[in-house]
C-alpha positions in Angstrom: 4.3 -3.2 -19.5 5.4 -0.4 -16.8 6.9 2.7 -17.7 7.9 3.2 -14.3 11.6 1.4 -13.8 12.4 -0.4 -10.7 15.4 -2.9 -10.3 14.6 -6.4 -9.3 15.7 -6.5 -6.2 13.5 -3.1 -5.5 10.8 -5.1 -6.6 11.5 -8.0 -4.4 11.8 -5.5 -1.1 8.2 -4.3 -1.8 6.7 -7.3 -2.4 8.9 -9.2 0.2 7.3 -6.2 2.7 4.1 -7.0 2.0 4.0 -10.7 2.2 5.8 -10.4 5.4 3.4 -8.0 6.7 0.1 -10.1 5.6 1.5 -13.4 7.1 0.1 -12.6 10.7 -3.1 -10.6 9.0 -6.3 -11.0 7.5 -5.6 -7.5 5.8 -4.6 -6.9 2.4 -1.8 -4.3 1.4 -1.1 -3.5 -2.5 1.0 -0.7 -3.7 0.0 1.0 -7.1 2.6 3.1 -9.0 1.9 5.4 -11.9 4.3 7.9 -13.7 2.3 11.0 -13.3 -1.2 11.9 -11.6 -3.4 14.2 -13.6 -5.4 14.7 -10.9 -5.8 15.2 -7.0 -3.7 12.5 -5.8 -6.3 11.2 -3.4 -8.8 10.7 -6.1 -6.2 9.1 -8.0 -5.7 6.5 -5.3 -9.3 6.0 -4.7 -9.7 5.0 -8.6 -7.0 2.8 -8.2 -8.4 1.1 -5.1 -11.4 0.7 -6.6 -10.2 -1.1 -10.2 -8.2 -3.1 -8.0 -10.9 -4.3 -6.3 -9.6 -3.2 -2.5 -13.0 -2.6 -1.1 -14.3 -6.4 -2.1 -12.4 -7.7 0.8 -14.2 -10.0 3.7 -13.5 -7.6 6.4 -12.7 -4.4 4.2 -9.2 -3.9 5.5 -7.0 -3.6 2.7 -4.5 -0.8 2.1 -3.2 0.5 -0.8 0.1 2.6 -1.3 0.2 4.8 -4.4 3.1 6.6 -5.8 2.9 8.8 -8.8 6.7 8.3 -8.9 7.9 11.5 -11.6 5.0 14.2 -9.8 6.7 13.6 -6.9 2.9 12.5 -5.5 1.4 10.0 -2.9 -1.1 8.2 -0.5 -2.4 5.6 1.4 -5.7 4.7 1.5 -7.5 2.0 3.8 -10.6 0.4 3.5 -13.4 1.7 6.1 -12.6 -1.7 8.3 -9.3 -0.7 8.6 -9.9 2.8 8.8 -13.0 2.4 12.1 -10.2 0.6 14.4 -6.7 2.8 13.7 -5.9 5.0 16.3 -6.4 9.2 14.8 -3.3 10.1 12.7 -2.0 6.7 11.9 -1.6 7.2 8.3 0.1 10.7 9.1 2.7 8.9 10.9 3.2 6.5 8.0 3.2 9.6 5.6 5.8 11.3 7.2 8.3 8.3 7.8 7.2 7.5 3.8 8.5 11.1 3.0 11.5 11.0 4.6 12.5 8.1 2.6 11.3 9.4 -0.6 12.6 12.3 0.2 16.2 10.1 0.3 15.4 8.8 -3.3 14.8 5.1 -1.6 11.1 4.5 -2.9 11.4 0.9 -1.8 12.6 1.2 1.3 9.6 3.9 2.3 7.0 1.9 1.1 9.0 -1.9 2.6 9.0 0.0 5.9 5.4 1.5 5.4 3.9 -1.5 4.6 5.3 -2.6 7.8 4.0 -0.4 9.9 0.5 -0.8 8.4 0.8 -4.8 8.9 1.6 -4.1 12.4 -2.5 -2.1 12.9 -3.7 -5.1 10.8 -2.3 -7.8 12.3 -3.4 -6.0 15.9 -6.8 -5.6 14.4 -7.5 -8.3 12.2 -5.2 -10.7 13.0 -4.5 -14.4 11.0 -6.8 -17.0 11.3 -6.8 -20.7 10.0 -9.1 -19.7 7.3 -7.9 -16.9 5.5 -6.9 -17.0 2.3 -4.9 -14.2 0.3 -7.9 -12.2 -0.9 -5.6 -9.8 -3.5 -2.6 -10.7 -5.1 1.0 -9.0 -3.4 2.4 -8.2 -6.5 2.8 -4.3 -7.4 0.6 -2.8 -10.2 1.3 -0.4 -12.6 -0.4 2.1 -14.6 0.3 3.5 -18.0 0.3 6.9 -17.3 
C-alpha cells in the first residue's frame, strides 16, 4: 500500500506516458516513488533499479524515474545499453525540464513529459520490432519509506 498519494488521473498521466513512449521502443521506462531517501539519491535509484529488475532486460535499455517525493529528491537512471548510444548530457536536459515541473508542484506532468523525451532516444535507438514483448510492467512502484 503506498504512502505516497497520487490522484487517479495523476496516475493515469504517468502510466499513460510511459505506454505511449514504449509503443515505438524496445526500451523499458518505470518510475519508482518513495516518500523519503535516507540515502544519496543515486544509490537509492540504483537499489531500486536493481529490485525491479531493470538491468535483466534483452538489450539493457530500461530507464527508471525515481522521486523521493517529501525530500524533495530525484533521478534517472538508464541501463548501460541505453546509456553507450545517448548523446553526452541527455539526462541533464531531462533533469532540468523534470525540475522545472517539480519545481511547479506538477509531479506528473515532469515525469509524463520526461518519459517522453527518454522514449524519443529509445525509440531512435532501439526502436519496435515484431518481436518484442513488454519486458517490465508500466505500472508505477512504490516504496514504504
Amino acid at each position: 500500500m503506498s504512502a505516497i498519494n497520487l490522484s487517479t488521473i495523476d496516475r493515469e498521466t504517468i502510466v499513460g506516458a510511459i505506454r505511449e513512449a514504449e509503443k515505438d521502443t524496445s526500451g523499458e521506462i518505470r518510475v519508482h516513488l518513495d516518500k523519503k531517501c535516507p540515502e544519496d539519491v543515486l544509490d537509492r535509484a540504483a537499489y531500486w533499479f536493481e529490485k525491479l529488475k531493470m538491468h535483466k532486460t534483452a538489450l539493457r535499455n530500461g530507464v527508471l524515474f525515481y522521486v523521493a517525493v517529501d525530500d524533495h529528491k530525484f533521478a534517472i537512471l538508464g541501463d548501460a545499453g541505453i546509456n553507450a548510444k545517448v548523446p553526452a548530457g541527455f539526462w541533464d536536459d531531462i533533469k532540468c525540464t523534470l525540475l522545472y515541473y517539480f519545481q511547479k508542484g506538477d509531479l506528473a506532468g515532469g515525469l509524463a513529459v520526461g518519459i517522453r523525451m527518454s522514449g524519443q532516444q529509445l525509440k531512435a535507438h532501439f526502436p519496435y520490432q515484431s518481436d518484442d514483448v513488454n519486458e517490465l510492467p508500466d505500472d508505477i512502484s512504490f516504496g514504504k519509506s
